[in-house]
C-alpha positions in Angstrom: -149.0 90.9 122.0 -145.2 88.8 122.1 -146.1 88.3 125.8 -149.5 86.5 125.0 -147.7 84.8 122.3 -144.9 83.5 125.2 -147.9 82.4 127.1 -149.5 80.3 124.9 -146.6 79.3 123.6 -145.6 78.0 127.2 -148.8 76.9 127.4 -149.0 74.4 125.0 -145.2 73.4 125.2 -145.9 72.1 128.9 -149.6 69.8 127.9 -147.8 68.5 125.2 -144.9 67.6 127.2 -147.4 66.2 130.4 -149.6 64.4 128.0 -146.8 62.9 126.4 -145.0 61.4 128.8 -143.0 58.3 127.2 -141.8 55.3 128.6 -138.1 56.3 129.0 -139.6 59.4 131.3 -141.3 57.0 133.2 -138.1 55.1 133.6 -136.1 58.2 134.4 -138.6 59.0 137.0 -138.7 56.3 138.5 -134.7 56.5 139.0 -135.0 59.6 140.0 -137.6 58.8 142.7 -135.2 55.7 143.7 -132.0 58.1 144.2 -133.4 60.6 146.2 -136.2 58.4 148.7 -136.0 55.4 147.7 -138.9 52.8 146.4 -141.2 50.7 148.1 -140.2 47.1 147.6 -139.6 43.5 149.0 -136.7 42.1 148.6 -136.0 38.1 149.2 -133.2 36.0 149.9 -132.9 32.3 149.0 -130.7 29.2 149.7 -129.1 27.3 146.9 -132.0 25.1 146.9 -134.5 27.8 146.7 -136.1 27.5 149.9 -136.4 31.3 151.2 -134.1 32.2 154.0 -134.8 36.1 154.8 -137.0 38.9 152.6 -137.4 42.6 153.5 -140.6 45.1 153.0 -140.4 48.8 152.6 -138.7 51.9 151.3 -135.2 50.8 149.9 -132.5 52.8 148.0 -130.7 49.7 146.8 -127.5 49.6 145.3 -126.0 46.4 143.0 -122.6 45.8 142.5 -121.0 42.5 141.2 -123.9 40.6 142.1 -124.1 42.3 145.9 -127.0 44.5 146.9 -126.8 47.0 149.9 -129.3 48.8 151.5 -130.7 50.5 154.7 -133.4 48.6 157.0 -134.3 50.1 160.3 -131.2 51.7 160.2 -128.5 49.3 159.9 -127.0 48.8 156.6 -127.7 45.2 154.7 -125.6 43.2 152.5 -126.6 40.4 151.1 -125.1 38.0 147.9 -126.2 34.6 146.4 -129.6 34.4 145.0 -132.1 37.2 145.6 -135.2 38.7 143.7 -135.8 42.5 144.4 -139.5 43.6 144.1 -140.9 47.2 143.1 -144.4 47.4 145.0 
């Protein structure tokens, strides 16, 4: 009897907790994700005037620091600084 109890206890503790999933778990996903494969995205740099100079496609772990992102494309590592806009896809 207490180990049908566990069960269904279990049971409903883990629909509840799939049906519920909540923005922030979304988010922490998606970090998650980010970390450990990275996410597909396009990533574009601009000139000072706007006109586009390079962009990127695929599967990036990015990291931003004082207004520099790095990441890895086809194996060599990119830096790039001045104006860019990162895409999730």
């Amino acid at each position: 009897m207490k180990y049908t109890r566990w069960i269904v206890t279990l049971t409903l503790f883990t629909a509840i907790a799939l049906t519920g999933c909540t923005e922030k778990q979304r988010h922490e996903y998606s970090h998650w994700k980010s970390d450990l494969i990275g996410l597909k995205r396009r990533i574009a740099l601009y000139s000072a005037t706007g006109t586009p100079i390079k962009s990127w496609e695929g599967r990036y772990k990015i990291e931003i620091r004082d207004g520099v992102a790095r990441f890895i494309h086809d194996g060599k590592a990119v830096v790039i600084s001045g104006t860019f806009i990162i895409e999730e896809l």
